[in-house]
N, CA, C and O atoms as CSV, one atom per row, in Angstrom:
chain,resi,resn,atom,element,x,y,z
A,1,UNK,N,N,3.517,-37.571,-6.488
A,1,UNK,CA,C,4.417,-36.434,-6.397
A,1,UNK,C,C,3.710,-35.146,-6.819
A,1,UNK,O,O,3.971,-34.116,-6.197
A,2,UNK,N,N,2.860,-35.125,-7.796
A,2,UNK,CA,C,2.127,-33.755,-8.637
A,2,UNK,C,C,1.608,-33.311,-7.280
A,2,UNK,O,O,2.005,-32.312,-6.679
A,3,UNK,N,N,0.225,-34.571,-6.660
A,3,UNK,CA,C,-0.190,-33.742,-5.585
A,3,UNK,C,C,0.313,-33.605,-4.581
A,3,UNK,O,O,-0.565,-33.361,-3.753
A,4,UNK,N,N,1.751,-33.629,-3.921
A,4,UNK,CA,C,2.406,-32.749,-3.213
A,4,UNK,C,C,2.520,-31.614,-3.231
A,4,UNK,O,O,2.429,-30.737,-2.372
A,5,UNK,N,N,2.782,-31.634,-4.512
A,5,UNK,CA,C,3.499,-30.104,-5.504
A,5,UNK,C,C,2.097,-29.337,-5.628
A,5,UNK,O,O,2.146,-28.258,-5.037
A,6,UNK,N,N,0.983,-29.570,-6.173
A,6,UNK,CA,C,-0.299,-28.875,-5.912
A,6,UNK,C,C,-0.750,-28.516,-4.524
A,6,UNK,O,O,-1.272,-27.418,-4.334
A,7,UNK,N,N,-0.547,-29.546,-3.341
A,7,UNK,CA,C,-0.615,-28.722,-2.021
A,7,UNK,C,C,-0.342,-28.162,-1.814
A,7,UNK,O,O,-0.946,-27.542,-0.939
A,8,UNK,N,N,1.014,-27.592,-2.371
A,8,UNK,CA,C,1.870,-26.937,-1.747
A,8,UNK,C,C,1.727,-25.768,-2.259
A,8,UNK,O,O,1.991,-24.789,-1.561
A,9,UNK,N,N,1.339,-25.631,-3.408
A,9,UNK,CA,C,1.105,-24.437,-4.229
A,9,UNK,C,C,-0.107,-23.867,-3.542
A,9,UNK,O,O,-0.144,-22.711,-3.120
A,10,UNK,N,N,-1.253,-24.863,-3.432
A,10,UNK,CA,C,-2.502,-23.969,-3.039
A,10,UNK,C,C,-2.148,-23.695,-1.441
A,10,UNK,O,O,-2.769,-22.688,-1.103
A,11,UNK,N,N,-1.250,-24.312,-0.163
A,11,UNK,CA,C,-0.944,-23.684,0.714
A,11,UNK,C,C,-0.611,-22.511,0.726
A,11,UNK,O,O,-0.950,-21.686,1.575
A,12,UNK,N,N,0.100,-22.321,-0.237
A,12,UNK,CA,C,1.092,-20.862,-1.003
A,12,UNK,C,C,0.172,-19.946,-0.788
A,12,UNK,O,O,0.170,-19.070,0.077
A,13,UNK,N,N,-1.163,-20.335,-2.174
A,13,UNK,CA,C,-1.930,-19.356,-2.729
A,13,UNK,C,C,-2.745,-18.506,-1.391
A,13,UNK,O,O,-2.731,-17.284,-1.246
A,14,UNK,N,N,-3.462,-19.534,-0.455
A,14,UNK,CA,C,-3.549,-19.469,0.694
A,14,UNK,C,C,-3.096,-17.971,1.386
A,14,UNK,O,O,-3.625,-16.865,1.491
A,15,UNK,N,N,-1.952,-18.522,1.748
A,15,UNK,CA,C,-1.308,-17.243,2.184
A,15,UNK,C,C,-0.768,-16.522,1.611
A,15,UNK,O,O,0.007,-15.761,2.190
A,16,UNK,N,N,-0.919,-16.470,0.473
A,16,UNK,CA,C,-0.414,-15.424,-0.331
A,16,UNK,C,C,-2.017,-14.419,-0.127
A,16,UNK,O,O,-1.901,-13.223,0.140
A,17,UNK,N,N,-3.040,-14.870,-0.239
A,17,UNK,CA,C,-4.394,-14.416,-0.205
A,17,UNK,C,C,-4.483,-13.077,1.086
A,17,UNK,O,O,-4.922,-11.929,1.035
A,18,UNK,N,N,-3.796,-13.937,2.264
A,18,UNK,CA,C,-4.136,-13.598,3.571
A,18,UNK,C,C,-3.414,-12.276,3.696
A,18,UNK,O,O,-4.027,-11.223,3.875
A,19,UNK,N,N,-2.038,-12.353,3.592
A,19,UNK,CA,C,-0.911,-11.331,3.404
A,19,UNK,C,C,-1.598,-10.309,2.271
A,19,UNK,O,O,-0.899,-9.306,2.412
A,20,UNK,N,N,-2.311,-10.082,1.507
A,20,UNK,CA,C,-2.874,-9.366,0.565
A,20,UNK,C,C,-3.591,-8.396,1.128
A,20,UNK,O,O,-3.360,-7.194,1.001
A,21,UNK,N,N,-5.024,-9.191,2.156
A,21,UNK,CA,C,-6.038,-8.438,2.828
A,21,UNK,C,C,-5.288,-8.107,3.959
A,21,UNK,O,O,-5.863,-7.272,4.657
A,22,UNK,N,N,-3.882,-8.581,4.504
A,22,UNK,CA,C,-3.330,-7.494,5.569
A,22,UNK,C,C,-2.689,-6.132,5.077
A,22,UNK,O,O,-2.610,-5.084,5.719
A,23,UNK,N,N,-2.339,-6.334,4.053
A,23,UNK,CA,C,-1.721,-4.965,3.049
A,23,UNK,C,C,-2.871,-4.432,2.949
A,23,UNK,O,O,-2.937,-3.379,3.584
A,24,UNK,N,N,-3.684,-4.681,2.487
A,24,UNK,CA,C,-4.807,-3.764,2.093
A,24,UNK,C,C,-5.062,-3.098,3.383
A,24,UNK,O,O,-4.525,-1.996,3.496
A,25,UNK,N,N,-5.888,-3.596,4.563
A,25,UNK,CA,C,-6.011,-3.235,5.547
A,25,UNK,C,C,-5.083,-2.266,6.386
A,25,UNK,O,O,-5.530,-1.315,7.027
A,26,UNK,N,N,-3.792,-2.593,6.318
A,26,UNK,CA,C,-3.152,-1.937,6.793
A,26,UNK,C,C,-2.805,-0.144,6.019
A,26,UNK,O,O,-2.546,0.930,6.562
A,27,UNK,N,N,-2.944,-0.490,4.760
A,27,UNK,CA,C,-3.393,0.806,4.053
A,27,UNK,C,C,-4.290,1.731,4.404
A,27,UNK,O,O,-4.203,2.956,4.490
A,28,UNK,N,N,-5.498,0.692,4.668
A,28,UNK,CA,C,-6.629,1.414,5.049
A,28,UNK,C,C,-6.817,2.389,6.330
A,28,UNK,O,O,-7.801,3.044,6.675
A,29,UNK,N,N,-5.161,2.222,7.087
A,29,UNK,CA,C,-5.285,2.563,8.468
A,29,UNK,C,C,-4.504,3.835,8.100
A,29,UNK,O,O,-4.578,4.613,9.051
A,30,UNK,N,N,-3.798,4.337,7.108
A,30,UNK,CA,C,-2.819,4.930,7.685
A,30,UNK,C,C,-3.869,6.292,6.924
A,30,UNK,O,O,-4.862,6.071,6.231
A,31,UNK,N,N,-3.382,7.538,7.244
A,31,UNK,CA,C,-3.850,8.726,6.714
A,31,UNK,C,C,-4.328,9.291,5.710
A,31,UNK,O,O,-3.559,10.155,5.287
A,32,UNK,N,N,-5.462,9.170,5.008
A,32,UNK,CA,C,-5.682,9.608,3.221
A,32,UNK,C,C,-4.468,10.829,2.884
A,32,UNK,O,O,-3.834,11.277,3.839
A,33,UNK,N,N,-4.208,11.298,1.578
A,33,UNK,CA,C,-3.496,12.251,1.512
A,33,UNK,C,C,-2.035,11.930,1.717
A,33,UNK,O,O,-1.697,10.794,2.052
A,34,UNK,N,N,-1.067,13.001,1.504
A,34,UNK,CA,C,0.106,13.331,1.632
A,34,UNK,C,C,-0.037,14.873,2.151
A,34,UNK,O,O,-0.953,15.600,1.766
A,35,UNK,N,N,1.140,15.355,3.223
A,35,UNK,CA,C,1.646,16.296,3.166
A,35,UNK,C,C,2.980,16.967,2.475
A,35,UNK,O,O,3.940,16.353,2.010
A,36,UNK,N,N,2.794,18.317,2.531
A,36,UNK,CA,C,3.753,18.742,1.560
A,36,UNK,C,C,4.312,19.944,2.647
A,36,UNK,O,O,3.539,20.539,3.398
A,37,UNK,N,N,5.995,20.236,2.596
A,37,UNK,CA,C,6.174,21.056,3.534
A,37,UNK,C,C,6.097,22.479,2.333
A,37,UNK,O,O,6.287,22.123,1.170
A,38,UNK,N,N,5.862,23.875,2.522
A,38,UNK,CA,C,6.029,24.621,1.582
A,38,UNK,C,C,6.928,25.551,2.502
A,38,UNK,O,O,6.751,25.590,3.719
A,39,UNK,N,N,8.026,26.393,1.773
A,39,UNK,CA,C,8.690,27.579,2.345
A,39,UNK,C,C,8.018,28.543,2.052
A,39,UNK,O,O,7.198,28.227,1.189
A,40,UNK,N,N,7.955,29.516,2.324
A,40,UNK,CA,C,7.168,31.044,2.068
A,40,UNK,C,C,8.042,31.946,3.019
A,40,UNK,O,O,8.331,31.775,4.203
A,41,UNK,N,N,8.346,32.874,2.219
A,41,UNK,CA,C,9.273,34.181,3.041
A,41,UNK,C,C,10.365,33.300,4.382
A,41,UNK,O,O,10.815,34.011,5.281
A,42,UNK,N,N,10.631,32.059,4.378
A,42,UNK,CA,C,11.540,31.637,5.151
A,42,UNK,C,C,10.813,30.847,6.499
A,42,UNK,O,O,11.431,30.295,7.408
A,43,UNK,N,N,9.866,30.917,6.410
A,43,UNK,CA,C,9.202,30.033,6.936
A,43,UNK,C,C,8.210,28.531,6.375
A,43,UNK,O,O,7.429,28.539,5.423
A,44,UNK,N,N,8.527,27.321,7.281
A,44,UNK,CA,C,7.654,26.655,6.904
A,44,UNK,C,C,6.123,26.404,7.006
A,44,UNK,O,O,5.648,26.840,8.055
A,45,UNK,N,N,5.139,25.739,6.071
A,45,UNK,CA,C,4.183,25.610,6.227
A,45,UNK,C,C,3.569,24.295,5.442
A,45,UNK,O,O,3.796,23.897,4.300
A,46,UNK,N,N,2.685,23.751,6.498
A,46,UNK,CA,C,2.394,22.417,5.599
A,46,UNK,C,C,1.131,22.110,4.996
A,46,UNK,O,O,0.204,22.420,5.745
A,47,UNK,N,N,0.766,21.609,3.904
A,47,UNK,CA,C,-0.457,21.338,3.616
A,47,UNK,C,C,-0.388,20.033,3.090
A,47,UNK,O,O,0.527,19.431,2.528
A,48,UNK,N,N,-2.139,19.555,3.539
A,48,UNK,CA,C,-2.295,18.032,3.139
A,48,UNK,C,C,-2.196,18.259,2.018
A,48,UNK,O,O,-1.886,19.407,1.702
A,49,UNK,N,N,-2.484,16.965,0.683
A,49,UNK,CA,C,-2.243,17.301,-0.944
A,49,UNK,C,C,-3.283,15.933,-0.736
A,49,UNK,O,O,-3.090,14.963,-0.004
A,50,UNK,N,N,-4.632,16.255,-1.788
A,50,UNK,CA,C,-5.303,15.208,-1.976
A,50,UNK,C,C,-5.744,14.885,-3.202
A,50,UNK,O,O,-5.606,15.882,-3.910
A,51,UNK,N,N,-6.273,13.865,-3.897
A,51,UNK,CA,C,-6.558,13.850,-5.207
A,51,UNK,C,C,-8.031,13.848,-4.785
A,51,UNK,O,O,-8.189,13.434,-3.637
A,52,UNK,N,N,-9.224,14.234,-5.474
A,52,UNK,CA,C,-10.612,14.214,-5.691
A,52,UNK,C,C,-10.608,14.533,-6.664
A,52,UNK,O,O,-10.391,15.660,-7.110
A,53,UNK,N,N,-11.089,12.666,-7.680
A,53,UNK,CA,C,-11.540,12.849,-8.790
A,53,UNK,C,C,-10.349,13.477,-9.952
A,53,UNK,O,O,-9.337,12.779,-9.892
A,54,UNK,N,N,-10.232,14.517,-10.897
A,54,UNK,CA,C,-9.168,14.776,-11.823
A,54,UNK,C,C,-8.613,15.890,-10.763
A,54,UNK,O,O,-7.441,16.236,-10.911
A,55,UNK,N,N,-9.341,16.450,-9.749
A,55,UNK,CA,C,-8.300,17.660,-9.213
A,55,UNK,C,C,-7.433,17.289,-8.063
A,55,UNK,O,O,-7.486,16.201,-7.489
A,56,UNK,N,N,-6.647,18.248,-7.772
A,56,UNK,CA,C,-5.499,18.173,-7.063
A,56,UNK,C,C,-5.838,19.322,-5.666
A,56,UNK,O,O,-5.685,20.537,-5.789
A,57,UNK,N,N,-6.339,18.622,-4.301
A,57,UNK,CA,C,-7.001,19.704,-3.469
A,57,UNK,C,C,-5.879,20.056,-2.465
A,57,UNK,O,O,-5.803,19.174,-1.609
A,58,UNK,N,N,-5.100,20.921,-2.307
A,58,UNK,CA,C,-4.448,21.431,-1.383
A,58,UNK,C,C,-4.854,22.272,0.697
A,58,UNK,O,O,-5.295,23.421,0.704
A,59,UNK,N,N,-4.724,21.840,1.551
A,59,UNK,CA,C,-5.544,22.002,2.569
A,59,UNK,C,C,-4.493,22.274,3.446
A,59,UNK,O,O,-3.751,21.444,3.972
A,60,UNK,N,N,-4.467,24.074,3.632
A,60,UNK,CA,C,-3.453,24.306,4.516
A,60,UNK,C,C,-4.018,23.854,5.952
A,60,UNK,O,O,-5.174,23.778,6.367
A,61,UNK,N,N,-2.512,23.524,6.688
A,61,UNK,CA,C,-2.677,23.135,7.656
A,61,UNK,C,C,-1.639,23.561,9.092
A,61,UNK,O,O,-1.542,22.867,10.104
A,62,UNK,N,N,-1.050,24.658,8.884
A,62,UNK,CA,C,-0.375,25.811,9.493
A,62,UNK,C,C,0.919,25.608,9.638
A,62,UNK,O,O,1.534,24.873,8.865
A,63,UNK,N,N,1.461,26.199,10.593
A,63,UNK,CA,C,3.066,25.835,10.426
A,63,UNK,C,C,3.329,24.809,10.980
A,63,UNK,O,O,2.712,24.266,11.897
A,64,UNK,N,N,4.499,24.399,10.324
A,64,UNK,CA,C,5.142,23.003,10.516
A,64,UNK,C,C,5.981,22.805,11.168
A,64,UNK,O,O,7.100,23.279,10.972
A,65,UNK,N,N,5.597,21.846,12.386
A,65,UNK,CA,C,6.413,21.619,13.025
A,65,UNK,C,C,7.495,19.940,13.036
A,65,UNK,O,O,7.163,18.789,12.754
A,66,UNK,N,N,8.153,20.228,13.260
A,66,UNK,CA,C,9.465,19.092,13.007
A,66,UNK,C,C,8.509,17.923,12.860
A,66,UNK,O,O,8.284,17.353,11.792
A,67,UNK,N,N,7.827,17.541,14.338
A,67,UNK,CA,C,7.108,16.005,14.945
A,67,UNK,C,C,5.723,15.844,13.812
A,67,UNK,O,O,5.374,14.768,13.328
A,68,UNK,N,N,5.209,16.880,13.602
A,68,UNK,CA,C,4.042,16.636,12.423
A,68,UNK,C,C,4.520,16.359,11.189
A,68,UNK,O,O,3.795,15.612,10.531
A,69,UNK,N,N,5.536,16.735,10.660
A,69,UNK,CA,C,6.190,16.170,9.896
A,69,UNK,C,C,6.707,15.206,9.519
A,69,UNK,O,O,6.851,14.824,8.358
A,70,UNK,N,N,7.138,14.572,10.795
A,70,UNK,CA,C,8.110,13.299,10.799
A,70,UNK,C,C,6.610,12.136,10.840
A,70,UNK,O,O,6.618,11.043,10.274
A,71,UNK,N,N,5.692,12.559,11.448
A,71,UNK,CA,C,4.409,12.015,11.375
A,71,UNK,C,C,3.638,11.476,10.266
A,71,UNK,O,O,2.887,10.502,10.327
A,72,UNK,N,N,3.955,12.383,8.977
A,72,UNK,CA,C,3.222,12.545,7.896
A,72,UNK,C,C,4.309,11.672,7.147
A,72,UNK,O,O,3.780,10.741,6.540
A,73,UNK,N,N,5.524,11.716,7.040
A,73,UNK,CA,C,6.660,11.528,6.508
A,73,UNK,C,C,6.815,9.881,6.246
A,73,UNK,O,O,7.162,9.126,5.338
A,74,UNK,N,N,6.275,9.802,7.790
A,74,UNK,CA,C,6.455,7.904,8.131
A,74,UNK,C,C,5.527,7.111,7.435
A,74,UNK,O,O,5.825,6.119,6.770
A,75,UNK,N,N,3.939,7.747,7.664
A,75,UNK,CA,C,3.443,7.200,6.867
A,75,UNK,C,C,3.184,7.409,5.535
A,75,UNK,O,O,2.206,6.897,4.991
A,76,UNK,N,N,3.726,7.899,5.135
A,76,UNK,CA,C,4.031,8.070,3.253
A,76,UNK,C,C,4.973,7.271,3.005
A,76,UNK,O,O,5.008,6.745,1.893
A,77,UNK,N,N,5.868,7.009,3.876
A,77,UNK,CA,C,7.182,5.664,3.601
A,77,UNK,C,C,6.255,4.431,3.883
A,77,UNK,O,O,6.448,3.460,3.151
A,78,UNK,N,N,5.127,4.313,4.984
A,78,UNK,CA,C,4.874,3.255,4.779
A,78,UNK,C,C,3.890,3.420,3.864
A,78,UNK,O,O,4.418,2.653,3.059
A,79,UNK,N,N,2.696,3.845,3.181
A,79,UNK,CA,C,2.161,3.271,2.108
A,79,UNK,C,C,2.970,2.958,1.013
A,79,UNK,O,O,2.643,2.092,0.201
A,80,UNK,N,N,3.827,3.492,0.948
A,80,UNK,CA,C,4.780,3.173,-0.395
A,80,UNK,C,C,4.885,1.330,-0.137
A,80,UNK,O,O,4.327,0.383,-0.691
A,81,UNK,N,N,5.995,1.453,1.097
A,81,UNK,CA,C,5.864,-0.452,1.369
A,81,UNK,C,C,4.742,-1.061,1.053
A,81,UNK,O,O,4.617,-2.169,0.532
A,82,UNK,N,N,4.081,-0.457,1.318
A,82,UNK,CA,C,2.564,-1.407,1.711
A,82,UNK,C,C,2.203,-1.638,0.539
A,82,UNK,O,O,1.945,-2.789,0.186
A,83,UNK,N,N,2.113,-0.562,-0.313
A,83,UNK,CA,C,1.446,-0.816,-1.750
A,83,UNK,C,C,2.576,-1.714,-2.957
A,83,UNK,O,O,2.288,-2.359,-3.965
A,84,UNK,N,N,4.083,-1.366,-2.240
A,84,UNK,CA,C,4.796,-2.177,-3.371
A,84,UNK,C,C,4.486,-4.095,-2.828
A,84,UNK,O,O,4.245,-4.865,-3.757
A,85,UNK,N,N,4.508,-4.489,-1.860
A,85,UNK,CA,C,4.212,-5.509,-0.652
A,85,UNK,C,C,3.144,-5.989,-1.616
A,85,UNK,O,O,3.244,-7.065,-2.206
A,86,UNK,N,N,1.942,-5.017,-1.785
A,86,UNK,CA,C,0.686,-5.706,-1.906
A,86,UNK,C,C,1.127,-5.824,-3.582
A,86,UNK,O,O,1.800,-6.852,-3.660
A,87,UNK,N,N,1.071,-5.496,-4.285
A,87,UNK,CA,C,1.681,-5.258,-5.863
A,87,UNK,C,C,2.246,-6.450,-6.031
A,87,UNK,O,O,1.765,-7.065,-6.983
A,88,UNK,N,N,3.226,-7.087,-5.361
A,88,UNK,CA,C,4.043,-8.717,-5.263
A,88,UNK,C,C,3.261,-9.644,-4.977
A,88,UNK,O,O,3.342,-10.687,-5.626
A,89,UNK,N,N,2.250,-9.508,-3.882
A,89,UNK,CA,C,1.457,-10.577,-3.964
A,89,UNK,C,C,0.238,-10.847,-4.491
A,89,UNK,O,O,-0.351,-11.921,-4.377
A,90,UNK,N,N,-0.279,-9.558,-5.264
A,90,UNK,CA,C,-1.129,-9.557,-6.111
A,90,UNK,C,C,-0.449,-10.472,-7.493
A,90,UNK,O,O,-1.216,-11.212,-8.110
A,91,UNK,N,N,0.944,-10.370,-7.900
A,91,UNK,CA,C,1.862,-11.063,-8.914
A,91,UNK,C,C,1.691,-12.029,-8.587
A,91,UNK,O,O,1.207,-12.795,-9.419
A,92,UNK,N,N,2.003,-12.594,-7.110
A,92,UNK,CA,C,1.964,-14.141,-6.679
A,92,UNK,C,C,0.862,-14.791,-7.100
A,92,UNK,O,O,0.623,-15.721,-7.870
A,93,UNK,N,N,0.258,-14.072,-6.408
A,93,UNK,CA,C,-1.077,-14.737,-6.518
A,93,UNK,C,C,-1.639,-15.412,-8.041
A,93,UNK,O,O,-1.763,-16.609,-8.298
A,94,UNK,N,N,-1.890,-14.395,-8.823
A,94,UNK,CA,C,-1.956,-14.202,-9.978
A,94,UNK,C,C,-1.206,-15.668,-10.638
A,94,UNK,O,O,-1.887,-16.546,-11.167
A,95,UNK,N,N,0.156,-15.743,-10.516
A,95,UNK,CA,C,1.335,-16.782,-10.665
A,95,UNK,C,C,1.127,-17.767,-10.608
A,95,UNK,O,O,1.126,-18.541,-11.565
A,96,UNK,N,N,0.822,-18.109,-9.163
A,96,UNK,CA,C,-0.018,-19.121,-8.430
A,96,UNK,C,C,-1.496,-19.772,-8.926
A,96,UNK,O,O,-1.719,-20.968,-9.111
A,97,UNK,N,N,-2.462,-18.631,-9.091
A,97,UNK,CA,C,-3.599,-19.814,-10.101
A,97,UNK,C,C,-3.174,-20.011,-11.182
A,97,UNK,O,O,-3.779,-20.925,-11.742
A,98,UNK,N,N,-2.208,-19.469,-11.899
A,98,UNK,CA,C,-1.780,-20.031,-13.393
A,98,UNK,C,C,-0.761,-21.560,-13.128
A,98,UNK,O,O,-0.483,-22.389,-13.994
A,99,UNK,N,N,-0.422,-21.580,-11.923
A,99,UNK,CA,C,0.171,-22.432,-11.885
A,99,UNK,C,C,-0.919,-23.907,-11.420
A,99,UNK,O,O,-0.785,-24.880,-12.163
A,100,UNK,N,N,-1.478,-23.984,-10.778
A,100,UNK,CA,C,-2.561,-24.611,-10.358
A,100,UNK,C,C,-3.851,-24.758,-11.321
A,100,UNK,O,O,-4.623,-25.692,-11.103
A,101,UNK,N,N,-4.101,-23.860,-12.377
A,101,UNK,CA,C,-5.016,-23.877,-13.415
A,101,UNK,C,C,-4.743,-25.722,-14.315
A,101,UNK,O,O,-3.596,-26.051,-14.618
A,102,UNK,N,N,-5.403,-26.246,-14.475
A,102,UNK,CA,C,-4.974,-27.362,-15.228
A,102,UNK,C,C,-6.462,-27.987,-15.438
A,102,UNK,O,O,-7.481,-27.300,-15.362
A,103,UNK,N,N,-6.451,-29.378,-15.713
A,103,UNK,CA,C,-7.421,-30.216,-15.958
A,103,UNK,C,C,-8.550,-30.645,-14.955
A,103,UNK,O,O,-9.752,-30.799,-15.171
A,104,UNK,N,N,-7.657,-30.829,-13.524
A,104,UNK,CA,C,-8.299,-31.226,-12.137
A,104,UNK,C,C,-9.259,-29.449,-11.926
A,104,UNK,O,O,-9.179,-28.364,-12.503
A,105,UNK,N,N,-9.978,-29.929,-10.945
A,105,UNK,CA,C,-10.635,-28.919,-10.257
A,105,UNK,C,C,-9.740,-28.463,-9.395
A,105,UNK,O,O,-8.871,-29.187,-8.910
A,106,UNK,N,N,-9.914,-26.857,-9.051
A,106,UNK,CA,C,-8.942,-26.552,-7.785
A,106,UNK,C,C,-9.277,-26.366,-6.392
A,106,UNK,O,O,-8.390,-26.140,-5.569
């Protein structure tokens, strides 16, 4: 019965592994940065917002239009998923060799 229960776990770990390097990857695809919309005298304007190192680099990028926005917008909703996604199965994982850690080899 144990080594059922150990297959099954390291099947787990398995794909828990795989689903990890697709989060990552899929991170890797989407846009460095965030945009930020700014108002000025009643008009909009957008700039990327990047971190380098301790500073905070701002990179105008002219006026803003609705579709560049909604562009920038989407993928800032998805790294958020992506990184909370990868954050859970980094837990799993983690979970998972503690659970499988024992006397036997794994």
């Amino acid at each position: 019965m144990a080594g059922v229960i150990k297959g099954v776990l390291k099947e787990e770990l398995k794909n828990s592994k795989q689903m990890k390097r697709a989060y990552e990857r899929a991170i890797e695809k989407l846009p460095p940065g965030n945009v930020t919309i700014k108002k000025i005298r009643g008009n909009f304007y957008a700039y990327k917002v990047e971190r380098e190192g301790e500073k905070v680099k701002f990179e105008y990028k002219g006026k803003a239009s609705e579709e560049a926005w909604k562009k920038h917008h989407d993928a800032k909703e998805a790294r958020v998923k992506y990184r909370s996604l990868l954050s859970q199965s980094k837990k799993q994982i983690r979970y998972l060799k503690g659970a499988l850690r024992g006397k036997e080899a794994i």
